[in-house]
KEMILUM-431569 format. One record per atom (N, C-alpha, C): x, y negated, z. Coordinates in steps of 0.001 Angstrom, whole numbers, plus 524288, in hexadecimal, padded with zeros to 5 digits. Example, Ala and Ser with C-alpha at 12.3 -4.5 7.8 and 13.67 -1.06 7.14 Angstrom:
<nodes>
833868163A81E78
8300C8119481E78
8339080CE481E78
83232808CA81BA8
835668042481BE4
832647FFE281EBE
</nodes>
This chain:
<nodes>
6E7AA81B9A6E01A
6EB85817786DF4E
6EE3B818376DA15
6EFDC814B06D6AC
6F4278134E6D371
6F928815FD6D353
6FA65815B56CE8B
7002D8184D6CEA2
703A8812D66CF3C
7008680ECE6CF66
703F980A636CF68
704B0809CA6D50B
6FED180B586D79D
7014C808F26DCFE
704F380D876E01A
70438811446DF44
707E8813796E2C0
70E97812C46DF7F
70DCA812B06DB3C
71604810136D8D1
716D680BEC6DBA9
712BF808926DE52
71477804026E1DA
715C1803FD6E77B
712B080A3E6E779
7142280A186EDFD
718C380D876EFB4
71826810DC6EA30
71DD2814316ECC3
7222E80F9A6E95A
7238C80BFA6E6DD
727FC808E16E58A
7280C804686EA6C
72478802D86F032
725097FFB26F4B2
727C7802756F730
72835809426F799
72A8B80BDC6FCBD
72F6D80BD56FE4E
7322580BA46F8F6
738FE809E36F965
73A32806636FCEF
73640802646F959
738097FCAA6FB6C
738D67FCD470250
731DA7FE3870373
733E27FF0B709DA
736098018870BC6
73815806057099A
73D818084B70CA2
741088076F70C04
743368047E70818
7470280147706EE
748A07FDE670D3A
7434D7FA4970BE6
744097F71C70FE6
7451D7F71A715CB
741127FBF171669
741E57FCBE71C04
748CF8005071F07
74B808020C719FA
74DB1803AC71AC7
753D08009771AFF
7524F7FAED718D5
756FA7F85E7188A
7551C7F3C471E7C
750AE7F2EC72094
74F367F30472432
753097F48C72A65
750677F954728EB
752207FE9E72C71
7598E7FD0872D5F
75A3B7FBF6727C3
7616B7FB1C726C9
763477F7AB72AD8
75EB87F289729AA
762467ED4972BD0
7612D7EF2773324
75CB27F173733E1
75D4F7F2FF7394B
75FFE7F45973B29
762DA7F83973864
767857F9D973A4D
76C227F97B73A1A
76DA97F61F73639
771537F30A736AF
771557EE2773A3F
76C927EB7473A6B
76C757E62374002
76D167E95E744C9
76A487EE8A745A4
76B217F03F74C24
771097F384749B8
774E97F40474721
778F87F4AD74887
77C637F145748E4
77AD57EC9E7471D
77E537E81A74712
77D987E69674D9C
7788E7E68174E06
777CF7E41475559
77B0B7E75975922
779C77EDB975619
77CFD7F111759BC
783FF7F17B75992
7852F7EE967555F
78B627EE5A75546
78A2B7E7DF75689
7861E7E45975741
7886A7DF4775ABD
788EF7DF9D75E8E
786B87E28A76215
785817E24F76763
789967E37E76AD1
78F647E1FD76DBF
790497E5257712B
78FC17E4F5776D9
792C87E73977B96
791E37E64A77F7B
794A67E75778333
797E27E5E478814
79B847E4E87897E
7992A7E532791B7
79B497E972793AD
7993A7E98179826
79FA27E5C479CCA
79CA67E6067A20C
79EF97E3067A506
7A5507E4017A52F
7A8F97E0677A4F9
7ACF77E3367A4F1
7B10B7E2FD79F68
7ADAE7E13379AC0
7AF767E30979654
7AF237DCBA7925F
7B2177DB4D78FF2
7B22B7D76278CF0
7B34C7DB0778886
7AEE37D77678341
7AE807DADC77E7D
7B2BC7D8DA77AB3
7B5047DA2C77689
7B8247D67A7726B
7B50B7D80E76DEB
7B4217D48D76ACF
7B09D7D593765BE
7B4ED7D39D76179
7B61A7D6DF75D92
7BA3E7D625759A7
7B80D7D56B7550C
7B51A7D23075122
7B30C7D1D174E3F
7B6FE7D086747E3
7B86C7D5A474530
7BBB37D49D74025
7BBDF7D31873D56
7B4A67D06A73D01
7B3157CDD6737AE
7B2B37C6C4737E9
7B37F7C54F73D48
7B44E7C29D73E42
7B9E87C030740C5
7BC907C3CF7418A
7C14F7C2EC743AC
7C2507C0EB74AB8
7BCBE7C37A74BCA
7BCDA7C003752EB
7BE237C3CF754AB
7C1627C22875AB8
7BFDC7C49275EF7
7BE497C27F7645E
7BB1D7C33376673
7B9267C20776B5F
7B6707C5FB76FAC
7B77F7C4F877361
7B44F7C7ED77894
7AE677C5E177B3C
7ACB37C8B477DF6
7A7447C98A77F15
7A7FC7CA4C78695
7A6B47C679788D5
7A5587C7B678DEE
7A9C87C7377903A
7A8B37C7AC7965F
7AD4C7C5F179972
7ACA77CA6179E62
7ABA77CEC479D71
7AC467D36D7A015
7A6F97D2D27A429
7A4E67CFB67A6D1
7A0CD7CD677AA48
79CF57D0857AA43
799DD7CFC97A7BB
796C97D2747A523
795D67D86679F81
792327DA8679F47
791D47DC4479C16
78B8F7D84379942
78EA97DB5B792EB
78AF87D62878DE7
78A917D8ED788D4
787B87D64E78629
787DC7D82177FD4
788DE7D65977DB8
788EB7D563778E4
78D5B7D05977517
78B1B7D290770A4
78B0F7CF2E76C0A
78BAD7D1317673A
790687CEA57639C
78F777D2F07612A
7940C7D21375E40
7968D7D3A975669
7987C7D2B7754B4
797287D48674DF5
797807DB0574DCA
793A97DDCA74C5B
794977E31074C3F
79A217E67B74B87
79C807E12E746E1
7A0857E53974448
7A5317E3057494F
7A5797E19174CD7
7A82A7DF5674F88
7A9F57E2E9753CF
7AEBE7E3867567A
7B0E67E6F775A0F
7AFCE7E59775F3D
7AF2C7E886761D8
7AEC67E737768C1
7B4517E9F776C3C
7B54C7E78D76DBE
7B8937E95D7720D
7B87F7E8947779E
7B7957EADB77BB2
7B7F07EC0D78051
7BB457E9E0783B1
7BD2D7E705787D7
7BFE27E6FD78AB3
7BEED7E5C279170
7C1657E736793CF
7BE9B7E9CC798CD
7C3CB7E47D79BDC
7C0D37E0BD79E08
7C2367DAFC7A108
7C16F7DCC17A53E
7BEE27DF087A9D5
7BFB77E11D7AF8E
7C3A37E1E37B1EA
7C4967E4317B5B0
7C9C47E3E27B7C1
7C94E7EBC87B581
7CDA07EB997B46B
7D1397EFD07B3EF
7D5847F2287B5B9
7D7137F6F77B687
7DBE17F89D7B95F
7DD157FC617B6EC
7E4E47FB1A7B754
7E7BF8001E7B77C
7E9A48040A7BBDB
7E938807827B9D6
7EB2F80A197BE20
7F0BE80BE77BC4B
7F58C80BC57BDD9
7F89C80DD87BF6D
7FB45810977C1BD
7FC95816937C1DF
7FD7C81A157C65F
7FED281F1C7C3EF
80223821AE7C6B7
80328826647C6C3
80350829597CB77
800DC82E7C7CBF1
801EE831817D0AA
7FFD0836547D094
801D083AB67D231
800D483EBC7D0BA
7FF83840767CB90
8025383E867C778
80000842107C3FC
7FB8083EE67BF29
7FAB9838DA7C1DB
7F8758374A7BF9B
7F755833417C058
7F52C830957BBC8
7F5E082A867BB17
7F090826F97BC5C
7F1BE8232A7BA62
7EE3B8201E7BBDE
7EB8281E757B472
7E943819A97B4EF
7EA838161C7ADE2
7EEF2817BD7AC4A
7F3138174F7AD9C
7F7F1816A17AC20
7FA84816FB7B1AE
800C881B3D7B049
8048981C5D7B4BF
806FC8173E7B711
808FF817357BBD8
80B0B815087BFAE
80EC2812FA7BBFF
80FE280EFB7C00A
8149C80B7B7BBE9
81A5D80C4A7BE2D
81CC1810CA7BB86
822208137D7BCF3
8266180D5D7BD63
8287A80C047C13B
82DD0808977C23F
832B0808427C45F
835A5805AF7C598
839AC806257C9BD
839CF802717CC83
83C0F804127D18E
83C287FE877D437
841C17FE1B7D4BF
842127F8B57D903
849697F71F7D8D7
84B767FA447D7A4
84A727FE5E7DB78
8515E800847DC1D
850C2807BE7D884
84CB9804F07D4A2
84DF180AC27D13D
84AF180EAA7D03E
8472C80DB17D5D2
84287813BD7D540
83D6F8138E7D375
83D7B818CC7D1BE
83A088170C7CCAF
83310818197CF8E
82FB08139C7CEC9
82A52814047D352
82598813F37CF0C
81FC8815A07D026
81BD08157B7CD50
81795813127D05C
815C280D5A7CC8B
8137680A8B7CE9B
80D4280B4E7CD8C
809F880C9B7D243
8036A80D8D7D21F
800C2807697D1F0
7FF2C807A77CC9F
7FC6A801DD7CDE2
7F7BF802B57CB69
7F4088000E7CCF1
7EFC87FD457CAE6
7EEEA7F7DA7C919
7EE737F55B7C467
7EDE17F2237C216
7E9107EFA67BFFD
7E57F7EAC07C28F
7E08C7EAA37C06C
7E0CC7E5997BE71
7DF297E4D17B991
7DD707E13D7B5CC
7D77A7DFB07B3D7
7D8BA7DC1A7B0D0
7D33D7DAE07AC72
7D6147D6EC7A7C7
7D2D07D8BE7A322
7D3007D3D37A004
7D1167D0D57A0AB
7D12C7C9E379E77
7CE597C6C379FAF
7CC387C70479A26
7C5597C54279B74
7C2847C64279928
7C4DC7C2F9791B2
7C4797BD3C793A2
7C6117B886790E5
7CA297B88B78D59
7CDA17BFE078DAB
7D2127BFBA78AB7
7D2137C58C78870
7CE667C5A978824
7CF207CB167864E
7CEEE7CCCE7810B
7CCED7C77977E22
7CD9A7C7D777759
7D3617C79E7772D
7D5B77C30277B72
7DBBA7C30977948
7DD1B7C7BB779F3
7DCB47CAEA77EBB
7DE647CE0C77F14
7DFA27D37D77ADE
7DA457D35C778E2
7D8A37D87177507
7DC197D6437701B
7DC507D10F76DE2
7DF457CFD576A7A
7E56D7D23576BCF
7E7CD7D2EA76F2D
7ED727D30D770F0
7EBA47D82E77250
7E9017DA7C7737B
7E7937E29A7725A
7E3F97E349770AC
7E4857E37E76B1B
7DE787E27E76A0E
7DD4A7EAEF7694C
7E1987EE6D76BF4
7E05D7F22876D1E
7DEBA7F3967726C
7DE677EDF177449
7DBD97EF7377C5F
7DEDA7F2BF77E36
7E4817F12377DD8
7E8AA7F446781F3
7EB5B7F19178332
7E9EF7EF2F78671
7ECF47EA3B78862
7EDBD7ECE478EAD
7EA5D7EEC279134
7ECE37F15979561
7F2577F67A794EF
7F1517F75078FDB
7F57D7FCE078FC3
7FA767F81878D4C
7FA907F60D789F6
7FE9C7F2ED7888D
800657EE9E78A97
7FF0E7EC0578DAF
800FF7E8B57913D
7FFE57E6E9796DC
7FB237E93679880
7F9CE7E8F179E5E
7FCBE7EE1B7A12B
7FDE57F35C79EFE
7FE187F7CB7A332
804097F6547A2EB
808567F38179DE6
80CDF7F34F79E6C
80F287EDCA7A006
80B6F7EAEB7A0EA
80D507E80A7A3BC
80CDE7E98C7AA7D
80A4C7EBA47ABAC
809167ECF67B1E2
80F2D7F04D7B36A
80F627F3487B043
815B77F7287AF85
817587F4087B120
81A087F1847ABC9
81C657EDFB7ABC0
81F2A7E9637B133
81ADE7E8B17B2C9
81ACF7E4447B8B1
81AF47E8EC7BD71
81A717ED437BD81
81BD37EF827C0E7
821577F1377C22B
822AF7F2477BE15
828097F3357BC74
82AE67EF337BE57
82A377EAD07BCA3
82E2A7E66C7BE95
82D827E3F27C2F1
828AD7E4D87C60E
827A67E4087CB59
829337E7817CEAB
82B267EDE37CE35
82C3C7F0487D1A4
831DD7F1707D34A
834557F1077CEFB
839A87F0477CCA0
83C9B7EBBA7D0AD
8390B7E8CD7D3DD
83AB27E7257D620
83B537E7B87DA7A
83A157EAB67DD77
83A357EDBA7E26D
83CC17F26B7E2FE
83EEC7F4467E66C
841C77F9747E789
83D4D7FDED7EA3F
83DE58018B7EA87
839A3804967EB7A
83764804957F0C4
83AAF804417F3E9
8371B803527FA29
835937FE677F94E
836D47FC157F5EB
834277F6187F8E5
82E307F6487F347
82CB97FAE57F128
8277E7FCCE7ED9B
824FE7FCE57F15C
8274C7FF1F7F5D6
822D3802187F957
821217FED17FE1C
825957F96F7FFAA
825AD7F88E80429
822BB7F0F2800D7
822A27F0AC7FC9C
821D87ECCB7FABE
81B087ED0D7F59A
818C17F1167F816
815577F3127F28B
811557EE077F2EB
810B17EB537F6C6
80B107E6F07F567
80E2E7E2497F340
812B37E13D7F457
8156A7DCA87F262
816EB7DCB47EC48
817167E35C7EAD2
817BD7E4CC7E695
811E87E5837E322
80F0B7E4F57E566
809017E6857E3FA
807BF7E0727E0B4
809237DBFD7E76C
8069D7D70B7E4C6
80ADD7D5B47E0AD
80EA57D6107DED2
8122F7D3DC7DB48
811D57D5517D6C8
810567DACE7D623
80E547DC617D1F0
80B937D9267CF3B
8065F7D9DF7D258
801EC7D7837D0D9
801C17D17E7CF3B
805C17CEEE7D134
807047CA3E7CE73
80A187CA357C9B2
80D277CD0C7C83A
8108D7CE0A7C55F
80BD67D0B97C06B
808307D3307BFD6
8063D7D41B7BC78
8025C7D01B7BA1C
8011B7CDBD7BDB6
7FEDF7C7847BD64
801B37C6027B7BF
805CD7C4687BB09
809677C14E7B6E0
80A937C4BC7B1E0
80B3A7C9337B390
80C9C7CCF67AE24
809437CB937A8F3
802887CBFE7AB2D
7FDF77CC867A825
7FD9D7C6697A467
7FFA57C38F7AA49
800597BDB17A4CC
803277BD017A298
8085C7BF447A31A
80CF07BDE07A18A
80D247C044799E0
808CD7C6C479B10
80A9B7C830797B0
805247C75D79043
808937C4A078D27
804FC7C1B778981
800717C3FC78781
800B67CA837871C
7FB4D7CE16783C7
7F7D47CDC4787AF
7F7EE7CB7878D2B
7F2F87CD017907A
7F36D7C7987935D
7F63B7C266791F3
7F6537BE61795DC
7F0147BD19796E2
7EE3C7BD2579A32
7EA3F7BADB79AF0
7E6407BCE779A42
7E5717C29D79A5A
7E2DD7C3DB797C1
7E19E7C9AE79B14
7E30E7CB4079EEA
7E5DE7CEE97A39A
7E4507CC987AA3F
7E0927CE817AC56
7E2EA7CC0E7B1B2
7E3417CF6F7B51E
7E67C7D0D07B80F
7E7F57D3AE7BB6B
7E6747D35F7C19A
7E3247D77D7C1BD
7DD8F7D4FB7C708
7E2577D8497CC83
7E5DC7DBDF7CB78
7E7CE7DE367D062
7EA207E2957CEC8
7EE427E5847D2B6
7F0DD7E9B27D23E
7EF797EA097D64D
7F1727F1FE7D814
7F1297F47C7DB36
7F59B7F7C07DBA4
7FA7F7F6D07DE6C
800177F9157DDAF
7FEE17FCAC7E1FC
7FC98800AA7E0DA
7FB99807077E3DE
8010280A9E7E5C6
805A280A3E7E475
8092780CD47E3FD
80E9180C917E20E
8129080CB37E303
8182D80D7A7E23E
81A0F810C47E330
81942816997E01A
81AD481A8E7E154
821BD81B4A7E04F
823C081CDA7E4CA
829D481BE07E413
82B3A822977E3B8
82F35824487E164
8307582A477E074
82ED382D7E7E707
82D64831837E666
82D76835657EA1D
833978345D7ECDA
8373C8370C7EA92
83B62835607EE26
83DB2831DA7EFF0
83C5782DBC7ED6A
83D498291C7F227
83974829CD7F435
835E2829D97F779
83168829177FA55
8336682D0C7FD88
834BC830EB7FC5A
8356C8356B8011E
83B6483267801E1
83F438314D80111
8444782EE1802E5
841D5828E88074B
83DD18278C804C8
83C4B822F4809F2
839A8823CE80EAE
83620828EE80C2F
833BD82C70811A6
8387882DCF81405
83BB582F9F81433
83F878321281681
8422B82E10819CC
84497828EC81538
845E3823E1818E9
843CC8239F81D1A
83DC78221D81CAC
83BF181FFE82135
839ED823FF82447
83B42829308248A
83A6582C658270E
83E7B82BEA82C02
8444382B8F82818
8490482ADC829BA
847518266182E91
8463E820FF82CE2
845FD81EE38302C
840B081D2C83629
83F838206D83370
83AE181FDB83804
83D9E8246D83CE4
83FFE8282B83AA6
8427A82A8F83E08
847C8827B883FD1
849CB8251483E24
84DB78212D840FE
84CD881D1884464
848BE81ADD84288
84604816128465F
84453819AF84B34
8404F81EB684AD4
83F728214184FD8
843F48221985458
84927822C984FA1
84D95825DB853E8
84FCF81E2785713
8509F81BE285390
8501581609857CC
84D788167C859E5
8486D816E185917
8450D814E285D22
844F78179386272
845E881DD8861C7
8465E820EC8656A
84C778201B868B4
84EBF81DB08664E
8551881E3E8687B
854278183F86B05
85187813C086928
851D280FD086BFA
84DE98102C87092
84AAF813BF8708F
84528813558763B
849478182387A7B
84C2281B42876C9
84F1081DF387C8E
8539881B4F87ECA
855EB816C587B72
858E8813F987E24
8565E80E3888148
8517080D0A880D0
84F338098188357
84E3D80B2788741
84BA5811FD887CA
848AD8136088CE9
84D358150789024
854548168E88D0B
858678195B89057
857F7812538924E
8592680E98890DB
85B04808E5893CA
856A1807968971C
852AC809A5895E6
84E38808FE899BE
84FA280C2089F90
85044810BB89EAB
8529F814978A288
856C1812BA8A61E
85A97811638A291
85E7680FDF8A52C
85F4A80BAC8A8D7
85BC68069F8A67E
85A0C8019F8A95B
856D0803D68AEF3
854768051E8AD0E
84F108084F8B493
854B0809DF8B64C
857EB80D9D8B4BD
85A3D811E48B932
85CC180DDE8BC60
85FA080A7A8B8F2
86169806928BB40
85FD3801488BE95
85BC8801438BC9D
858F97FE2A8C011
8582E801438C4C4
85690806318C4A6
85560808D28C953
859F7809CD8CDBB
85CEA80B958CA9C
8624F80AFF8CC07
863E6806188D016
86350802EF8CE93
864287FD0A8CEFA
8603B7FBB18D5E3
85B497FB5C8D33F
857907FC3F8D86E
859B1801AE8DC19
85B75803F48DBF9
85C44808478E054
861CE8065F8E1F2
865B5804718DFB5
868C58037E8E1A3
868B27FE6C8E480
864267FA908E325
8652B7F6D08E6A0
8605F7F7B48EC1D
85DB67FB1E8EB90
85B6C7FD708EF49
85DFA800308F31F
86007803EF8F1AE
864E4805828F562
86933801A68F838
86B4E7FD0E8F616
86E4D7FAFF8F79F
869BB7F5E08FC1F
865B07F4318FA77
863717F4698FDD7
861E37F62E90327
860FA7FC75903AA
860A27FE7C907E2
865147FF7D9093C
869298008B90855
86E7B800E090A82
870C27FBE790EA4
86E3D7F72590BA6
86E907F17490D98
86DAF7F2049127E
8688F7F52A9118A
863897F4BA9177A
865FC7F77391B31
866F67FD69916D7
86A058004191BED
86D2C7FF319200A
871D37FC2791BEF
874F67FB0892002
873AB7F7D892238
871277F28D9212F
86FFA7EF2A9246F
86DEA7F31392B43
8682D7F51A9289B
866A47F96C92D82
86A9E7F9A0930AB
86E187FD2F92F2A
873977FF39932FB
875567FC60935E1
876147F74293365
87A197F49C93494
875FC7F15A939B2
872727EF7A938D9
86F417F03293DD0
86D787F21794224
86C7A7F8299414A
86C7C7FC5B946BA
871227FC9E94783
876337FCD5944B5
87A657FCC3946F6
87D527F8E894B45
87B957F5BE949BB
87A927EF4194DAC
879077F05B951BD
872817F11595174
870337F221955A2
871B17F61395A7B
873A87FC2E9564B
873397FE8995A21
879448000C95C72
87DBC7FEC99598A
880687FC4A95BB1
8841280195959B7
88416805769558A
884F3807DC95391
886AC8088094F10
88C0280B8994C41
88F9C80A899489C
88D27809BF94429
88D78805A694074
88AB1804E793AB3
88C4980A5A936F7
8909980C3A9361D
892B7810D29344F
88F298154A93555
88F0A817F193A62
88D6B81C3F93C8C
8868B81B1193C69
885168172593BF8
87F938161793A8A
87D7F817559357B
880A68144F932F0
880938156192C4B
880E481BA792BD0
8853D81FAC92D56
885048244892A70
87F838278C92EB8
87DEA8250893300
87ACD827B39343B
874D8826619318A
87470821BD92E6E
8709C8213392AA6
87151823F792601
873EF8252192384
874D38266491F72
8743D82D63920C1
8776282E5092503
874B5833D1924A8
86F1283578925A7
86CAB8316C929C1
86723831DA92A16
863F6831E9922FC
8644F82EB491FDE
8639D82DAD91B2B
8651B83271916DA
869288361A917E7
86B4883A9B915E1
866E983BFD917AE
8659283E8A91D39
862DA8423491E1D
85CFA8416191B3A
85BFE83D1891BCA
8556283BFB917A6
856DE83D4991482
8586183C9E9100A
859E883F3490D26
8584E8435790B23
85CA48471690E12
85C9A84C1F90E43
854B484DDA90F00
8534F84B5D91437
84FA284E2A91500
84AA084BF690FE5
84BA1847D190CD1
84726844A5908C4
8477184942903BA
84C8484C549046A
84E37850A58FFB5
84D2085593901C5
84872857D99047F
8492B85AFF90781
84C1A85FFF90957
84F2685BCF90AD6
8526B860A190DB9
8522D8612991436
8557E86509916CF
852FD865C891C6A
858688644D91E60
85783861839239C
85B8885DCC9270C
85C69863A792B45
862AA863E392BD8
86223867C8931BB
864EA8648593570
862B48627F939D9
8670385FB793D06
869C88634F94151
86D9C8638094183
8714F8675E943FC
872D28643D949EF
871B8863D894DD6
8744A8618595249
8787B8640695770
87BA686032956C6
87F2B8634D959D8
8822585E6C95DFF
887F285F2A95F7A
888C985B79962B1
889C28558E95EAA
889DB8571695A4C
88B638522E956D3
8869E850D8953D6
8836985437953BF
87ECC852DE95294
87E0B8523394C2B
88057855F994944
87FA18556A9451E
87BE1855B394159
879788532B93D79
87509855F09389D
878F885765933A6
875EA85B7C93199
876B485CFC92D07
872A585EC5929B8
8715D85A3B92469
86D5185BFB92041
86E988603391EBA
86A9B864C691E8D
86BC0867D991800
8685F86762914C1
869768680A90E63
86689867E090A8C
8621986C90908E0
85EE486D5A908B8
85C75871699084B
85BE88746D900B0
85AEC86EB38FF50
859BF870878F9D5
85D1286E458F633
</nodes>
């Protein structure tokens, strides 16, 4: 070969590596452009895409589903989680929940810690407004956890402390309306907040009152017993007393009965037999002594003489 032809073949080799290498370039710049278009957004989650070079902002999806989207590489994504969500509220032993119990007072002064649970969602449809009005996504720490305070505070404030304990579902549903209204009322989240339910777990009132009400109603459960016991021994003494008397009553008109008879009796053989009503009578009545005597066992000695006397003795 030529010295000409090979100066021709080594002055082509640049060229194609030139080429293939600016090639190679745009490849990788189109699959990084696809790979900064592409994003993706699972169930649960509405995307916000912030685009600077254009000056937009808009969202992606309505939590339903999960999807992909594209979008300008140089463009921001943001996250936001539309499901229902919850706070927890609570303190006990030592430890918290999301965030501690919501310390208050009620009427008459004492100071109580309220266990709640709080469950929400954003709505999907507002959540650009939303991010515009935080566009640091703390909209639960800056105006949802202090407004919940907030409405607890002025809802409990209205009750005195036994009536926390003796009133907690009436206090449960009022809440829960009351935050209703809170969430619309208040302008960084109108509409934009919905409040699916609470769970008012607790009204913890100080240890010593609680042991001062144990004690109350200790007090009175032992007072109601001593009525109750003092009114069943005066029902069963009037019970008592009514029988004796009734019995009473029946024996005495039983007796006056046979006395009736008796004498009638007497007063009949005395007729007949033509013998003193007097001297009849005490000779019944001693006959009647002597039964008596002998129904109690004791032993009869009859002694006879010209007068013919008896004389009981008692044995026992």
């Amino acid at each position: 070969m030529s010295r000409r032809y090979f100066e021709r073949s080594f002055e082509g080799r640049p060229r194609v590596g030139r080429a293939a290498a600016v090639a190679v370039l745009l490849i990788i710049i189109v699959g990084s452009m696809l790979l900064f278009s592409v994003g993706h957004i699972g169930v649960g989650y509405v995307a916000i895409i912030v685009d600077p070079i254009l000056g937009s902002t808009r969202a992606v999806g309505d939590g339903n589903y999960a999807r992909y989207f594209f979008k300008p590489p140089w463009a921001s994504v943001y996250t936001v989680y539309v499901a229902t969500d919850s706070i927890h509220m609570w303190s006990e032993g030592g430890q918290l929940g999301d965030f501690p119990a919501v310390e208050t007072l009620t009427k008459d002064g004492l100071e109580v810690k309220v266990d709640i649970t709080v469950r929400w969602r954003v709505l999907p449809s507002e959540v650009v407004n939303l991010y515009r009005r935080f566009p640091a996504m703390d909209w639960k720490e800056k105006a949802i956890i202090p407004i919940i305070r907030e409405t607890v505070r002025n809802l409990i404030v209205q009750f005195n402390a036994i009536e926390t304990i003796e009133k907690r579902g009436v206090i449960s549903a009022m809440l829960e309306e009351e935050l209703v209204k809170a969430f619309q009322e208040e302008p960084s989240i109108h509409g934009a907040i919905i409040l699916e339910g609470i769970d008012l777990r607790r009204i913890a009132l100080p240890d010593a009152f609680v042991k001062a009400i144990e004690a109350k109603l200790a007090a009175e459960q032992l007072a109601i017993a001593a009525e109750y016991n003092r009114t069943r021994m005066l029902v069963l003494a009037n019970a008592t007393a009514a029988a004796k008397i009734i019995e009473a009553q029946g024996l005495a008109t039983s007796r006056l009965i046979i006395a009736n008879a008796t004498r009638r009796a007497i007063e009949l053989i005395a007729a007949e037999e033509g013998v003193d009503v007097g001297e009849l009578t005490n000779l019944y009545i001693y006959l009647e002594t002597l039964r008596d005597v002998a129904e109690k066992g004791g032993t009869i000695i009859i002694i006879s003489d010209e007068e013919n006397i008896l004389l009981p003795l008692q044995t026992r």
